[in-house]
C-alpha positions as CSV (number, residue, x, y, z in Angstrom):
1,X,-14.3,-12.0,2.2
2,X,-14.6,-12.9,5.5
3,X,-17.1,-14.1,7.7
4,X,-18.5,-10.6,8.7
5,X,-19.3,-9.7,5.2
6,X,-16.3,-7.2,5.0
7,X,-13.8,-7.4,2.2
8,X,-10.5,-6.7,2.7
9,X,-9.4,-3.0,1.5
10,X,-6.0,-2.6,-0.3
11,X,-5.6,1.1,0.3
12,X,-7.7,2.4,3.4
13,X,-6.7,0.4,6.3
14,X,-2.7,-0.4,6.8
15,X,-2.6,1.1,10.7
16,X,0.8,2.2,11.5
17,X,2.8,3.3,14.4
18,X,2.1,7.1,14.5
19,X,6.0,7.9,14.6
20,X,6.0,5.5,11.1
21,X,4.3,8.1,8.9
22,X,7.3,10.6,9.6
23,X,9.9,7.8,8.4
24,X,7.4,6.8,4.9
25,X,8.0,8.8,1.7
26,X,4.4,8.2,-0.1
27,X,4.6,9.6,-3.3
28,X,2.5,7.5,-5.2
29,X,-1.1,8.6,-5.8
30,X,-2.8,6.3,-7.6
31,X,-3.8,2.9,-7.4
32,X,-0.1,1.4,-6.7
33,X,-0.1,3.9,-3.2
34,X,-0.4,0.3,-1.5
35,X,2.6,-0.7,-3.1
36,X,4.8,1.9,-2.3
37,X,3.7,1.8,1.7
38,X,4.3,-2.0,2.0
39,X,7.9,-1.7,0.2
40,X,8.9,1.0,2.9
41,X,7.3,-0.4,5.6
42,X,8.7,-3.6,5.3
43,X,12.5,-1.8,4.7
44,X,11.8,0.5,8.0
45,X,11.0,-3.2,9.5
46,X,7.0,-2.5,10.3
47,X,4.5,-4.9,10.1
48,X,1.2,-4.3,8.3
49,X,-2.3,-5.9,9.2
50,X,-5.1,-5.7,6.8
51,X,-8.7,-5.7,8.4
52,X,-11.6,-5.9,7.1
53,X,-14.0,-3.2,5.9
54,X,-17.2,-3.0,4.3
55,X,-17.2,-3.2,0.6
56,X,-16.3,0.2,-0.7
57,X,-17.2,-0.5,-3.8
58,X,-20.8,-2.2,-4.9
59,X,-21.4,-2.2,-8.3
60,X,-19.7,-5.3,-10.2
61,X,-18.7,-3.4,-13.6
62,X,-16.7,-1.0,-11.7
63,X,-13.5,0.1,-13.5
64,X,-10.1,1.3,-12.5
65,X,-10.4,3.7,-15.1
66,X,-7.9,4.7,-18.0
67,X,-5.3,2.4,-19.3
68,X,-5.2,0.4,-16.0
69,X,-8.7,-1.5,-17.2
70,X,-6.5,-3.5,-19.1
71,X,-4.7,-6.1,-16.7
72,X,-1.4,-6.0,-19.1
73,X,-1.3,-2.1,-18.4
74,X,-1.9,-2.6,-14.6
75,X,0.4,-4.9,-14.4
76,X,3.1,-3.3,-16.1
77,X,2.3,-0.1,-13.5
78,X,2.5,-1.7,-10.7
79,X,5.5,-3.1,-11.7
80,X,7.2,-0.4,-12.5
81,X,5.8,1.2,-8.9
82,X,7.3,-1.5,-7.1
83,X,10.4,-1.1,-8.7
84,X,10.8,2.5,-8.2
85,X,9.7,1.6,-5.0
86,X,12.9,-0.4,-4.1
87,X,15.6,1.5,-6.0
88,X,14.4,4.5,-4.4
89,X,13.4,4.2,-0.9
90,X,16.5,4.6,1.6
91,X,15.7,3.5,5.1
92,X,16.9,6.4,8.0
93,X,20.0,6.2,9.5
94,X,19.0,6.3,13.2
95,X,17.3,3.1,15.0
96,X,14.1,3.7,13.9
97,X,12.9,0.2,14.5
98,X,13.3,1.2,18.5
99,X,11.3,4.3,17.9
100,X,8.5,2.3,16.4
101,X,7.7,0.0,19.1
């Protein structure tokens, strides 16, 4: 938390270059989507600020849902999206890096 009362938000504020979103392959849907984005991003050589945002969220017992409620499972899933992640991502030939900027 920071000092305006705004948490930071894992999937709702990673601003990117508008020419970046043609050079991701987001394929992920669920809760490891963050995961995926920062894996490319950081192979196609952006950078990612996080900002804060008003808590989404407000009710304490809130669950991810499904087998992800237990921290082994979630783990082990977003292991396995990270490691997809970086076996299957191949950055663009061309200089993309001069396109971004």
């Amino acid at each position: 938390m920071n000092g305006s009362g705004a948490v930071p938000s894992v999937a709702t504020d990673q601003l990117l270059h508008p020419f970046s979103y043609t050079k991701l392959n987001i394929t992920e849907r669920g809760w490891g989507m963050p995961l995926q984005l920062w894996v490319q991003a950081a192979r196609l050589g952006l950078r990612i600020r996080e900002v804060g945002v008003p808590r989404l969220y407000l009710d304490p017992k809130r669950a991810f849902g499904g087998v992800l409620n237990d921290g082994d499972e979630r783990l082990a899933y977003y292991r396995r999206v990270l490691d997809e992640a970086e076996r299957s991502f191949v950055v663009p030939t061309e200089s993309h890096r001069e396109l971004c900027t």
